[in-house]
mmJSON file of the N, C-alpha and C atoms, coordinates in Angstrom:
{"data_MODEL":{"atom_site":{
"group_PDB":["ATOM","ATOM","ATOM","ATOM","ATOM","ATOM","ATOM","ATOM","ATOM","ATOM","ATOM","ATOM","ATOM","ATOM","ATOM","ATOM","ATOM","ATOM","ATOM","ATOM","ATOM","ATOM","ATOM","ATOM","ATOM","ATOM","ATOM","ATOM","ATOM","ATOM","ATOM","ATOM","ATOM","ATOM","ATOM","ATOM","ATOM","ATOM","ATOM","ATOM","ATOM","ATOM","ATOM","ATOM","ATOM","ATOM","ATOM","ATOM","ATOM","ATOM","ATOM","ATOM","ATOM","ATOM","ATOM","ATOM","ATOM","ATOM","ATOM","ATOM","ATOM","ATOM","ATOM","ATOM","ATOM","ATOM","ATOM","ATOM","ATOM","ATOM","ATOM","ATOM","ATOM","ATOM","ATOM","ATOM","ATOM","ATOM","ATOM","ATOM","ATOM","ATOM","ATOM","ATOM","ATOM","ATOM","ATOM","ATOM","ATOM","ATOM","ATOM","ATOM","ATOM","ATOM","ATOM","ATOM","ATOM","ATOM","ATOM","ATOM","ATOM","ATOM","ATOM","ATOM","ATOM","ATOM","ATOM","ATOM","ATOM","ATOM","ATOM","ATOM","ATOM","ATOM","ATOM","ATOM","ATOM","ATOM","ATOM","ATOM","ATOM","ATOM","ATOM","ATOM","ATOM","ATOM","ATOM","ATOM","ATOM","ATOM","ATOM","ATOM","ATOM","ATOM","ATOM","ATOM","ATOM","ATOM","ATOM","ATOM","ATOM","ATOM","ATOM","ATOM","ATOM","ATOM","ATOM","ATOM","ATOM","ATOM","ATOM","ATOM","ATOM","ATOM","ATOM","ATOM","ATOM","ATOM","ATOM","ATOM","ATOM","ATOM","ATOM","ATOM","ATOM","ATOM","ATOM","ATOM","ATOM","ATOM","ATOM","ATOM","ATOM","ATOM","ATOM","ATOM","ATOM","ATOM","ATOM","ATOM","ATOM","ATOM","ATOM","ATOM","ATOM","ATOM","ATOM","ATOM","ATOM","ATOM","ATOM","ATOM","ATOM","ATOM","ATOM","ATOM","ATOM","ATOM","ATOM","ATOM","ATOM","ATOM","ATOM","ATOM","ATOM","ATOM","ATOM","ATOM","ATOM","ATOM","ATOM","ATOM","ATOM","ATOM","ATOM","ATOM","ATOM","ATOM","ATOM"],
"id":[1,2,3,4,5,6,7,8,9,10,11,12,13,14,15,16,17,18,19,20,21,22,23,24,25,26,27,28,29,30,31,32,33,34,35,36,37,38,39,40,41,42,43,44,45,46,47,48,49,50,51,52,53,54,55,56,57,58,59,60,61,62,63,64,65,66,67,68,69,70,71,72,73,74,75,76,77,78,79,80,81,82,83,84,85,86,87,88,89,90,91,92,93,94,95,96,97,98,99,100,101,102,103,104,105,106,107,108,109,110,111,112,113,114,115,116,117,118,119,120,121,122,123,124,125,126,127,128,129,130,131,132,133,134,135,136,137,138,139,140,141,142,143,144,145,146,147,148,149,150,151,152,153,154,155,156,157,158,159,160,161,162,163,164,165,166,167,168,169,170,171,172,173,174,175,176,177,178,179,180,181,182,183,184,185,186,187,188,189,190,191,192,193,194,195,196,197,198,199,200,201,202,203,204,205,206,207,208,209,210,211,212,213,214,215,216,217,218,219],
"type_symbol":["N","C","C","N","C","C","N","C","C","N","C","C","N","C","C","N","C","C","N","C","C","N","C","C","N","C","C","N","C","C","N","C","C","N","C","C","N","C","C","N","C","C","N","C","C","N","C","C","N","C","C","N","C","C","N","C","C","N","C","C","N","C","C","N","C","C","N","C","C","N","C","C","N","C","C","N","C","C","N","C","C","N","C","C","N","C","C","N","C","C","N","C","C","N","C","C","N","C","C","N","C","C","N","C","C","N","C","C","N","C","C","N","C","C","N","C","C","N","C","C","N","C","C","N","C","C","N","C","C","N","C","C","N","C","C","N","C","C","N","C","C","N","C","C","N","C","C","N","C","C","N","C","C","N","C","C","N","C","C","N","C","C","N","C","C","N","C","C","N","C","C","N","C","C","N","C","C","N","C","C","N","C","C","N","C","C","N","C","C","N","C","C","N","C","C","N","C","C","N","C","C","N","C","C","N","C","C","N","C","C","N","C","C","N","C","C","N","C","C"],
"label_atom_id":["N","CA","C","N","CA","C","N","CA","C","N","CA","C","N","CA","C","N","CA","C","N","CA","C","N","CA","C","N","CA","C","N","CA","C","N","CA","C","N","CA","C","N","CA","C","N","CA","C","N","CA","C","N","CA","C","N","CA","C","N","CA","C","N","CA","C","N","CA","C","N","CA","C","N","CA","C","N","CA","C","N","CA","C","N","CA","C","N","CA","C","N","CA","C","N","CA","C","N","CA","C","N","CA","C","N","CA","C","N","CA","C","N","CA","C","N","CA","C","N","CA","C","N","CA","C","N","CA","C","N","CA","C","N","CA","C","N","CA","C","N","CA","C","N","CA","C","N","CA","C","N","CA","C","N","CA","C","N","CA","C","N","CA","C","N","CA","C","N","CA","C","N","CA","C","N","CA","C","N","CA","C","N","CA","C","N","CA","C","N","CA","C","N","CA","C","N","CA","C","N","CA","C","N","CA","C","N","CA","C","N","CA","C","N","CA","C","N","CA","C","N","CA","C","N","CA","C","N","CA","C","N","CA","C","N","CA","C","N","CA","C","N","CA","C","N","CA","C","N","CA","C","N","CA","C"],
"label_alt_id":[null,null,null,null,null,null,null,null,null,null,null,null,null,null,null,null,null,null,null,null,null,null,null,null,null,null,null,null,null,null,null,null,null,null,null,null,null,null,null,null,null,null,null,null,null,null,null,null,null,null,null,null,null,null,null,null,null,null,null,null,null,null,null,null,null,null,null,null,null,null,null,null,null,null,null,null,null,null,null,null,null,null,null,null,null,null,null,null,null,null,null,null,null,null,null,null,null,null,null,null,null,null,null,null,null,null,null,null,null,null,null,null,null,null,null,null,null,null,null,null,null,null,null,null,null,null,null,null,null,null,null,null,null,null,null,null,null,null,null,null,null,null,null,null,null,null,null,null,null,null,null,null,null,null,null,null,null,null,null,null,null,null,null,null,null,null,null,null,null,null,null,null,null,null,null,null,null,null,null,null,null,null,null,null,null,null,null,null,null,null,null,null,null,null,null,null,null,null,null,null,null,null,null,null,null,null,null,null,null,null,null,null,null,null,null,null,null,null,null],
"label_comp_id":["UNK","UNK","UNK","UNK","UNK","UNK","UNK","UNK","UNK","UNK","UNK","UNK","UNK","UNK","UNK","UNK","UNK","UNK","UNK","UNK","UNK","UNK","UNK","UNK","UNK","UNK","UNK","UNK","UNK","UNK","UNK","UNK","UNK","UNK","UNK","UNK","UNK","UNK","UNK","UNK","UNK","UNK","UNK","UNK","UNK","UNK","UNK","UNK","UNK","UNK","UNK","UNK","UNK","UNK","UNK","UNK","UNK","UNK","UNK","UNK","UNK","UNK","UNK","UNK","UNK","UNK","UNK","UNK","UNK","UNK","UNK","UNK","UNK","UNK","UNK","UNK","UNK","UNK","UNK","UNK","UNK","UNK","UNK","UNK","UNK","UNK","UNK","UNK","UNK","UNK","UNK","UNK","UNK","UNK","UNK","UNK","UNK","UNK","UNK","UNK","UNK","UNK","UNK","UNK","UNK","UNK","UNK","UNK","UNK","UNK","UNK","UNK","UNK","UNK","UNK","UNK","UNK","UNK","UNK","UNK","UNK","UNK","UNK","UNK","UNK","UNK","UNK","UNK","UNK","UNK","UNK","UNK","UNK","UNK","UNK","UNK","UNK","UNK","UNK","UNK","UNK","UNK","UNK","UNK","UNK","UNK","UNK","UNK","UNK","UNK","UNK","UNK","UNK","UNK","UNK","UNK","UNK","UNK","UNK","UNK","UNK","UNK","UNK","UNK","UNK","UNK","UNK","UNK","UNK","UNK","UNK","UNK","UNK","UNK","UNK","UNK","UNK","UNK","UNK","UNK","UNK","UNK","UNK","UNK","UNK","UNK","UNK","UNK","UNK","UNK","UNK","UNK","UNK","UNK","UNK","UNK","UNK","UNK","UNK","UNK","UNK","UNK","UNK","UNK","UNK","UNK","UNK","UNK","UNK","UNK","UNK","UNK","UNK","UNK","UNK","UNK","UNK","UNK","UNK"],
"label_asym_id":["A","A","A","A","A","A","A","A","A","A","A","A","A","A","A","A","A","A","A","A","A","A","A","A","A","A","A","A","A","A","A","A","A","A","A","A","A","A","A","A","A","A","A","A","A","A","A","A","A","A","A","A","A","A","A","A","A","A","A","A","A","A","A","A","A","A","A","A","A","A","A","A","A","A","A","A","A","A","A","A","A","A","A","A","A","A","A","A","A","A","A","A","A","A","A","A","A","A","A","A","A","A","A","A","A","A","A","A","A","A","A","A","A","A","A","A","A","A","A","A","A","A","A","A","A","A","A","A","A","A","A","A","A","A","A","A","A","A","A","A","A","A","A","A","A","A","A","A","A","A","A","A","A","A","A","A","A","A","A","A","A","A","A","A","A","A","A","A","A","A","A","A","A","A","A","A","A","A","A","A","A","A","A","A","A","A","A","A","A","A","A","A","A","A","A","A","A","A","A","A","A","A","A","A","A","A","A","A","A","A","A","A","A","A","A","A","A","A","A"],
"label_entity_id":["1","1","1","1","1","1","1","1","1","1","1","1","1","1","1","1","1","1","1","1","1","1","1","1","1","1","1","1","1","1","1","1","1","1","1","1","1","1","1","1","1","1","1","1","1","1","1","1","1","1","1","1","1","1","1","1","1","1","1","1","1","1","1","1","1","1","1","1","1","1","1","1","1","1","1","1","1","1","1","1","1","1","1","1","1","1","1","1","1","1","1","1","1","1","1","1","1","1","1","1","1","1","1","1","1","1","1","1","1","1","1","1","1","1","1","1","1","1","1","1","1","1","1","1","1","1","1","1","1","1","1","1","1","1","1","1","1","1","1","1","1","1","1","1","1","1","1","1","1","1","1","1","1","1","1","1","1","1","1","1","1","1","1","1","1","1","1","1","1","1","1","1","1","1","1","1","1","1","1","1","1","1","1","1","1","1","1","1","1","1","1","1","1","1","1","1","1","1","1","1","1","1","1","1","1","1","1","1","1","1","1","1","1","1","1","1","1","1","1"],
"label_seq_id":[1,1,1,2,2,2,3,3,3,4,4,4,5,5,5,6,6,6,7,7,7,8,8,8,9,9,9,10,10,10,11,11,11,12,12,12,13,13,13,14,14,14,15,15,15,16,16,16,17,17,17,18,18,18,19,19,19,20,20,20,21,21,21,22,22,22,23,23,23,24,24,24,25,25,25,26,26,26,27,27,27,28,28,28,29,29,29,30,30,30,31,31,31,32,32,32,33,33,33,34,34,34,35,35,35,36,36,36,37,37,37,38,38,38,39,39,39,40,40,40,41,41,41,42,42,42,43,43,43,44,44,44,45,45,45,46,46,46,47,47,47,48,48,48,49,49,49,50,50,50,51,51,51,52,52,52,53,53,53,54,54,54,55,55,55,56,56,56,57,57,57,58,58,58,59,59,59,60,60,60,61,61,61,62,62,62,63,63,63,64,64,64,65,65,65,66,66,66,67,67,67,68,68,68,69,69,69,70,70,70,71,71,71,72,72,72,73,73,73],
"pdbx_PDB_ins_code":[null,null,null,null,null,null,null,null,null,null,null,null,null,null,null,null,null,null,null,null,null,null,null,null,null,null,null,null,null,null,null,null,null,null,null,null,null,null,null,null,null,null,null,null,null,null,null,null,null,null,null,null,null,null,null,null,null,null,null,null,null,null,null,null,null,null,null,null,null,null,null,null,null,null,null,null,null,null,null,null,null,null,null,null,null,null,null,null,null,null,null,null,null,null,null,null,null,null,null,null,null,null,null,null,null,null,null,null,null,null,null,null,null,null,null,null,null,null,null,null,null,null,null,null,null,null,null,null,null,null,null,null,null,null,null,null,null,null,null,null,null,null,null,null,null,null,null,null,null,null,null,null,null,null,null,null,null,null,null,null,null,null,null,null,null,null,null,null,null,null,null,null,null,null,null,null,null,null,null,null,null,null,null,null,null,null,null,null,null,null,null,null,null,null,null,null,null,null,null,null,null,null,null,null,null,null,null,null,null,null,null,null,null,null,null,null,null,null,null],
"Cartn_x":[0.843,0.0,0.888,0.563,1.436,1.14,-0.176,-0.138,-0.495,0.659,0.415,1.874,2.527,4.103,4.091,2.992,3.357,3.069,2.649,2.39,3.949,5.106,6.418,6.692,7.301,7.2,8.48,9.492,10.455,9.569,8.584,7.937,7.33,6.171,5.504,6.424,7.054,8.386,9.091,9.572,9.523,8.687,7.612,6.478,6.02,6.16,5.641,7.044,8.085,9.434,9.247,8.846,8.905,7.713,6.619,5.627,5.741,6.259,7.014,7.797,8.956,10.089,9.204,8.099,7.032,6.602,5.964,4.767,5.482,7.123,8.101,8.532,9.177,9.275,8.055,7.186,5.827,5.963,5.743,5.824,7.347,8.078,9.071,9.044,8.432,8.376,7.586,6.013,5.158,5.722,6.151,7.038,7.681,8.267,9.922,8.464,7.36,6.689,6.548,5.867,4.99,5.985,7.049,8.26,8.376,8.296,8.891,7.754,6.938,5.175,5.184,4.572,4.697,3.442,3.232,1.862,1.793,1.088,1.044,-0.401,0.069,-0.86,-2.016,-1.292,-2.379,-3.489,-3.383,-4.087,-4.741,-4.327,-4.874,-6.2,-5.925,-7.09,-7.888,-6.879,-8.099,-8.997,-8.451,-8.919,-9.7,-9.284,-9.996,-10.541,-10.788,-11.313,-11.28,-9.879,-9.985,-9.697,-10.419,-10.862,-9.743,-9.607,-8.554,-7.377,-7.232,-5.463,-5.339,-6.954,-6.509,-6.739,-7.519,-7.318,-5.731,-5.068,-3.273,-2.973,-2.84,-1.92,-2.457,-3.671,-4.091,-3.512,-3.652,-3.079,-1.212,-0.775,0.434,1.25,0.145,-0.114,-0.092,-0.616,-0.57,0.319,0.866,2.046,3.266,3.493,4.897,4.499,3.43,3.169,3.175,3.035,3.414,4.574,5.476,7.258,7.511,7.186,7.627,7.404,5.99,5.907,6.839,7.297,7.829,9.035,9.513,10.895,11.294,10.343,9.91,10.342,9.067,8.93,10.358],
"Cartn_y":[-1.182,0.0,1.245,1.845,3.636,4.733,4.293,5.253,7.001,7.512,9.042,9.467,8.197,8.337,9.069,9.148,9.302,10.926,11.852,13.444,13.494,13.367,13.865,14.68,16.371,16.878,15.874,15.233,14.437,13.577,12.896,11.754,12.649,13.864,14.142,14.901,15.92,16.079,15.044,14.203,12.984,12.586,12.481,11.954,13.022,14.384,15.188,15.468,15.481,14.89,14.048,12.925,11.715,11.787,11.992,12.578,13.497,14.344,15.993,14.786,14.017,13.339,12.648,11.683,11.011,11.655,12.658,13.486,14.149,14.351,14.819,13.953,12.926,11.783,10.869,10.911,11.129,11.251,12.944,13.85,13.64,13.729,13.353,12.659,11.788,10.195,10.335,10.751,11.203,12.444,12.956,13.734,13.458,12.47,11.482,10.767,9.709,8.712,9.508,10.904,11.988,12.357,12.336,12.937,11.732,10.415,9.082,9.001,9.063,8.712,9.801,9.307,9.699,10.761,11.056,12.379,12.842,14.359,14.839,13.871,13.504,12.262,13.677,14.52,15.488,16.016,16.434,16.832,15.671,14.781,13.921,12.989,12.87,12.727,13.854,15.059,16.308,17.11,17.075,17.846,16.633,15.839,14.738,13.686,13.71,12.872,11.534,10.665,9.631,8.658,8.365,7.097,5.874,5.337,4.291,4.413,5.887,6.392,6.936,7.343,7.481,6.673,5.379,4.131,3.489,3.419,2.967,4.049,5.152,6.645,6.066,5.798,5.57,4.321,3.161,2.315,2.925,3.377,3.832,4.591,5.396,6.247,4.992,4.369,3.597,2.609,2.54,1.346,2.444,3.085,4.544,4.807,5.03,5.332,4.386,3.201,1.845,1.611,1.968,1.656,2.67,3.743,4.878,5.341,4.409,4.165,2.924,2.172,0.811,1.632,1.953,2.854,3.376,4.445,5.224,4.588,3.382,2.854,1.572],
"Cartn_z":[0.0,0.0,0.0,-1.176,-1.206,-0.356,0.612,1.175,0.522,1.015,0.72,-0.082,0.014,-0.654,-1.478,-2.632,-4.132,-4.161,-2.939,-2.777,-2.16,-1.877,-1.767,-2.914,-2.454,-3.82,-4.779,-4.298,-4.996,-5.727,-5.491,-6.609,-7.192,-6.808,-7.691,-8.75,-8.483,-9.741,-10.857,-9.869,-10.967,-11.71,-10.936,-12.141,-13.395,-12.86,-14.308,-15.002,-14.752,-15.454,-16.093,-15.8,-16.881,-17.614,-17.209,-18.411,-19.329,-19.002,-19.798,-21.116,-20.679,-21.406,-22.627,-21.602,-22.274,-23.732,-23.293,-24.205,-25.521,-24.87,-26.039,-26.733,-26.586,-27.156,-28.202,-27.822,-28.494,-29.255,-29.454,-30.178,-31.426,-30.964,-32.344,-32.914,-31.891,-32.807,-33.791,-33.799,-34.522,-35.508,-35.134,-36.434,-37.183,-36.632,-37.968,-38.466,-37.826,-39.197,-40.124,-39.22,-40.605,-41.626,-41.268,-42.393,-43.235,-42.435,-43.506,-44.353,-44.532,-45.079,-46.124,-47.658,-48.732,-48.692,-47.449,-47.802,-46.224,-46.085,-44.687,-43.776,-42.586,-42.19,-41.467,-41.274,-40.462,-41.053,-42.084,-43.144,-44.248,-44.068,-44.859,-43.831,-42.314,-41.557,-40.876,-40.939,-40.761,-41.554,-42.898,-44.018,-44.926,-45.202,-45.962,-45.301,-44.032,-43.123,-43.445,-43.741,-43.804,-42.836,-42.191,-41.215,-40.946,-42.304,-42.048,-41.781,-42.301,-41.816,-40.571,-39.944,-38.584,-37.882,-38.078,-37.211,-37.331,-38.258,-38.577,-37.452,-37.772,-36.947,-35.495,-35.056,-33.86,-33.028,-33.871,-33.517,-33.252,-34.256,-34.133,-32.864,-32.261,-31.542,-29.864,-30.032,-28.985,-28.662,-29.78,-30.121,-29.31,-29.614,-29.225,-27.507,-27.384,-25.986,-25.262,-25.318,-24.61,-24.163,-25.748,-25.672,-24.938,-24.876,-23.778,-22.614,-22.823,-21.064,-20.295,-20.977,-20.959,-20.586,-21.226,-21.201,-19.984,-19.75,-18.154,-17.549,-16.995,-15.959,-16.08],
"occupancy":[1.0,1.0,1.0,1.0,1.0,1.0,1.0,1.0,1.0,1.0,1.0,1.0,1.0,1.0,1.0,1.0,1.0,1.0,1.0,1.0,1.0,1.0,1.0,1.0,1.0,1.0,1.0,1.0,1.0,1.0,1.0,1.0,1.0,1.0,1.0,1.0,1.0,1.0,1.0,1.0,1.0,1.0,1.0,1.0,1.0,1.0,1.0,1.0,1.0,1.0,1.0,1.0,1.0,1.0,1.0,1.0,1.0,1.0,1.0,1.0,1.0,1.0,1.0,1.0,1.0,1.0,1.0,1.0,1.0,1.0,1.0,1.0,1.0,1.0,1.0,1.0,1.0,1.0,1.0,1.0,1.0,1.0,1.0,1.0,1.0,1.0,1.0,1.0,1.0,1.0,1.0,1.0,1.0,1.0,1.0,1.0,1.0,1.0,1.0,1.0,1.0,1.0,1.0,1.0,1.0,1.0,1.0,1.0,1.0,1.0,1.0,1.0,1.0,1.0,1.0,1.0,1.0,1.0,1.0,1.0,1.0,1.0,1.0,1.0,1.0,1.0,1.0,1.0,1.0,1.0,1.0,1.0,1.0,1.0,1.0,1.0,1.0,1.0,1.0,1.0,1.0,1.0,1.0,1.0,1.0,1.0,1.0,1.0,1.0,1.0,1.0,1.0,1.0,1.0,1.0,1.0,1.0,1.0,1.0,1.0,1.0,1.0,1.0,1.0,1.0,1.0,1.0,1.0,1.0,1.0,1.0,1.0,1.0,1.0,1.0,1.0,1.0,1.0,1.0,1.0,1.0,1.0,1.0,1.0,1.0,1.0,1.0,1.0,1.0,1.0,1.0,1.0,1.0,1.0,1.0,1.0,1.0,1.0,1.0,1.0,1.0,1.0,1.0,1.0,1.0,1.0,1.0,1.0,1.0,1.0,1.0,1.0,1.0,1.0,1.0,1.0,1.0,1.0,1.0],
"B_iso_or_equiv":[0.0,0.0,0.0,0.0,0.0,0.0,0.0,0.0,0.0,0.0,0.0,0.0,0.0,0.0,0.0,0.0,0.0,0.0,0.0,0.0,0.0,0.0,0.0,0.0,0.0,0.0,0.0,0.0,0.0,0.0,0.0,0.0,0.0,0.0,0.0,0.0,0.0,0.0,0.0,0.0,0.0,0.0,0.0,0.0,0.0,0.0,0.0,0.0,0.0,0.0,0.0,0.0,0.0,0.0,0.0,0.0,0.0,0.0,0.0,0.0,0.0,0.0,0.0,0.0,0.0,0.0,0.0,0.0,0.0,0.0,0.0,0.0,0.0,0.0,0.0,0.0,0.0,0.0,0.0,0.0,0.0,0.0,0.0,0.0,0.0,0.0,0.0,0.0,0.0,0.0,0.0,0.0,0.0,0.0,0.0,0.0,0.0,0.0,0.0,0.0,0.0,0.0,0.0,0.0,0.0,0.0,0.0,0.0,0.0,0.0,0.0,0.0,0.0,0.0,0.0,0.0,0.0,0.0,0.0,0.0,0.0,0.0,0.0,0.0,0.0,0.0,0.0,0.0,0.0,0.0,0.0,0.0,0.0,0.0,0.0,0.0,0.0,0.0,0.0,0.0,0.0,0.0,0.0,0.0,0.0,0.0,0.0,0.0,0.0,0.0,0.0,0.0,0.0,0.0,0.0,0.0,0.0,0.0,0.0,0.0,0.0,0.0,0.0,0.0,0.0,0.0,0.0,0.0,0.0,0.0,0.0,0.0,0.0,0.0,0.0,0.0,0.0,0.0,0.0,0.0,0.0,0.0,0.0,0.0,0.0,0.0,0.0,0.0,0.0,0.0,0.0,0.0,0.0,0.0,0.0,0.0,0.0,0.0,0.0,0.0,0.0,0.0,0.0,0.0,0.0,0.0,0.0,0.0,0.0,0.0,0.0,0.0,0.0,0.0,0.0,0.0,0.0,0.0,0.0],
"pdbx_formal_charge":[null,null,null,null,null,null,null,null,null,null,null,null,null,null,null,null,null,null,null,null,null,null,null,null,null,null,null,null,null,null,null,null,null,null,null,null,null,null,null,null,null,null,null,null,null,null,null,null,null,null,null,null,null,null,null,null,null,null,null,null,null,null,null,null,null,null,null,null,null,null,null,null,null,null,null,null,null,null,null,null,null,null,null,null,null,null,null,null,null,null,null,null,null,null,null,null,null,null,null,null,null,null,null,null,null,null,null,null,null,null,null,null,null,null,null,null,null,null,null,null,null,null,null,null,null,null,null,null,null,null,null,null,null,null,null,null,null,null,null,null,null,null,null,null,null,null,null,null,null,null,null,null,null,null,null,null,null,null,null,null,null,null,null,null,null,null,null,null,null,null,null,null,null,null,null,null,null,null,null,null,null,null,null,null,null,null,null,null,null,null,null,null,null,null,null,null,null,null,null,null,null,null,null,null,null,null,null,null,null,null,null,null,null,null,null,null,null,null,null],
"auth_seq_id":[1,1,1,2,2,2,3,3,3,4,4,4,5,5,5,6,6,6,7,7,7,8,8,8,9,9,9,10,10,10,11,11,11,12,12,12,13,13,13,14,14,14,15,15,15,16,16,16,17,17,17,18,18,18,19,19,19,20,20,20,21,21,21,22,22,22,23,23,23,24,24,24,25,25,25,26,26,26,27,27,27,28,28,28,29,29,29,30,30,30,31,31,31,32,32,32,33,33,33,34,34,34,35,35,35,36,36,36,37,37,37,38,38,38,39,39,39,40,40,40,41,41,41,42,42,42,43,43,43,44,44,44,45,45,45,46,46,46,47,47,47,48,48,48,49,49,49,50,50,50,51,51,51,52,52,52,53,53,53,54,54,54,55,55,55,56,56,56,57,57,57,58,58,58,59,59,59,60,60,60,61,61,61,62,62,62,63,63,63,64,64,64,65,65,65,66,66,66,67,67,67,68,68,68,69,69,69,70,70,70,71,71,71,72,72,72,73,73,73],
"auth_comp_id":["UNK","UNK","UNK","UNK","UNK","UNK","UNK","UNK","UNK","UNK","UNK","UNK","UNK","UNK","UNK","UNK","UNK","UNK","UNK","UNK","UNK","UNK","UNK","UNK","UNK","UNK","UNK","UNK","UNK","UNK","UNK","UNK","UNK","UNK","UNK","UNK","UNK","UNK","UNK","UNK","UNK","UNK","UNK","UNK","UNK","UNK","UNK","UNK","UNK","UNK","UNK","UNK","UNK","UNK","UNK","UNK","UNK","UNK","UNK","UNK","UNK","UNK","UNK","UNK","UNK","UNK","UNK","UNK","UNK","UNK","UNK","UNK","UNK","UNK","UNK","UNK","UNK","UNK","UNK","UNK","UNK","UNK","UNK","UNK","UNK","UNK","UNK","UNK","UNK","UNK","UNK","UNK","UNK","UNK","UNK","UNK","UNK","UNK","UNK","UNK","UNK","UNK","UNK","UNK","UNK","UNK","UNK","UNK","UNK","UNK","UNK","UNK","UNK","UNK","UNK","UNK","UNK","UNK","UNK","UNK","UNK","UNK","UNK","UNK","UNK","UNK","UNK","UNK","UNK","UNK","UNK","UNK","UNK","UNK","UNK","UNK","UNK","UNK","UNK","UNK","UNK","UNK","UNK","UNK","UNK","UNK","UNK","UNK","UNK","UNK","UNK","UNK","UNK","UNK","UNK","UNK","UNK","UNK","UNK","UNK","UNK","UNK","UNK","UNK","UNK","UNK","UNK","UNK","UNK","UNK","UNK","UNK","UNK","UNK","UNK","UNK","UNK","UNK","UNK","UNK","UNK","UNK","UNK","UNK","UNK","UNK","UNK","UNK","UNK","UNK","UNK","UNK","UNK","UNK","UNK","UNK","UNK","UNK","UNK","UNK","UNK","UNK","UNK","UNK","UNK","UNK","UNK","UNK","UNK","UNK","UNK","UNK","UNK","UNK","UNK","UNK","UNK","UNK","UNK"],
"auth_asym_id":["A","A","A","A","A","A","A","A","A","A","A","A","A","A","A","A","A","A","A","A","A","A","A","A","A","A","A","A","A","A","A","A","A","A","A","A","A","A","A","A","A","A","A","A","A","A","A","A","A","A","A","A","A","A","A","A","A","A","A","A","A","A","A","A","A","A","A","A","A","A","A","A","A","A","A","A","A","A","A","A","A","A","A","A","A","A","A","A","A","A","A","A","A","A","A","A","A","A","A","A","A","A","A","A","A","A","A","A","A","A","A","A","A","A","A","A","A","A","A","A","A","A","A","A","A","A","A","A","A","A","A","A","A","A","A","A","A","A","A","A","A","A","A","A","A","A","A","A","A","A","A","A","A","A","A","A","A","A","A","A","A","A","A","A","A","A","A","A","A","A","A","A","A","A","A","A","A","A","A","A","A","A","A","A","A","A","A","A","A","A","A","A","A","A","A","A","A","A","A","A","A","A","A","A","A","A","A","A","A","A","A","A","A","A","A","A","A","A","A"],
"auth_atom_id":["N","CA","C","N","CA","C","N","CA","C","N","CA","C","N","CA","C","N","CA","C","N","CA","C","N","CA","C","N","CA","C","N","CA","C","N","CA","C","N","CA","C","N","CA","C","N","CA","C","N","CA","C","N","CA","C","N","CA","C","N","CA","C","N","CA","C","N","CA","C","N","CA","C","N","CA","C","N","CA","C","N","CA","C","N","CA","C","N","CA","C","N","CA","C","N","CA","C","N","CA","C","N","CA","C","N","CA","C","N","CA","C","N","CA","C","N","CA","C","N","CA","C","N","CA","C","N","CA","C","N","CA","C","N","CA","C","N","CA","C","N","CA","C","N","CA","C","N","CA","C","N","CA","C","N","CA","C","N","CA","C","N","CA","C","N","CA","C","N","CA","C","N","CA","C","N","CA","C","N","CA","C","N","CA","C","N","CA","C","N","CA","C","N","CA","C","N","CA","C","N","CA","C","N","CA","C","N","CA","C","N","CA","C","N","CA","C","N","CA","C","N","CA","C","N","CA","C","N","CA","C","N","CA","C","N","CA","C","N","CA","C","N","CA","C","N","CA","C","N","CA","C","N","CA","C"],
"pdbx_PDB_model_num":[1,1,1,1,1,1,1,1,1,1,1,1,1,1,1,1,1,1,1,1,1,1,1,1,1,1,1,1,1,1,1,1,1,1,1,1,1,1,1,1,1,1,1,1,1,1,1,1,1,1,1,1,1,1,1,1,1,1,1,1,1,1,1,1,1,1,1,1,1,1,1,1,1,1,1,1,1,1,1,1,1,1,1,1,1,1,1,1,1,1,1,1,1,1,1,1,1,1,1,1,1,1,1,1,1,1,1,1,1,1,1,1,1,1,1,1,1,1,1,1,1,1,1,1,1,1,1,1,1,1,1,1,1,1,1,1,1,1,1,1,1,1,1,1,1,1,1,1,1,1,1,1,1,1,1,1,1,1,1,1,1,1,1,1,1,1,1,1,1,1,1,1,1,1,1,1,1,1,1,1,1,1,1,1,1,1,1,1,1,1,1,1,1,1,1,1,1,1,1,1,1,1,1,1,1,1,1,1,1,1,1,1,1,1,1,1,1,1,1]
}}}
């Protein structure tokens, strides 16, 4: 049982540290596919609303945040 451990400002710092690292890491990652991929993925599921490329990106999206939570922890 954690108790009240996890309110020390030392864990809670840590923890939005490694989320901060998280959310950036993310983020590039999702920037290098969009650069490798023969068309803009943002615009091609925001402007042309295509569905199947944002179920792939989504799945994608969850695949990266797993490994980087994996990573984290």
């Amino acid at each position: 049982m954690m108790g009240i451990e996890w309110l020390r400002p030392a864990a809670f710092l840590g923890s939005m540290l490694y989320a901060i690292i998280g959310v950036l890491i993310f983020w590039i990652t999702f920037l290098i596919i969009d650069k490798l991929t023969p068309y803009d993925l943002w615009g091609e599921i925001v402007e042309k609303q295509n569905r199947a490329l944002g179920m792939v990106v989504a799945a994608m999206c969850l695949g990266i945040s797993i490994i980087v939570a994996a990573a984290i922890h």
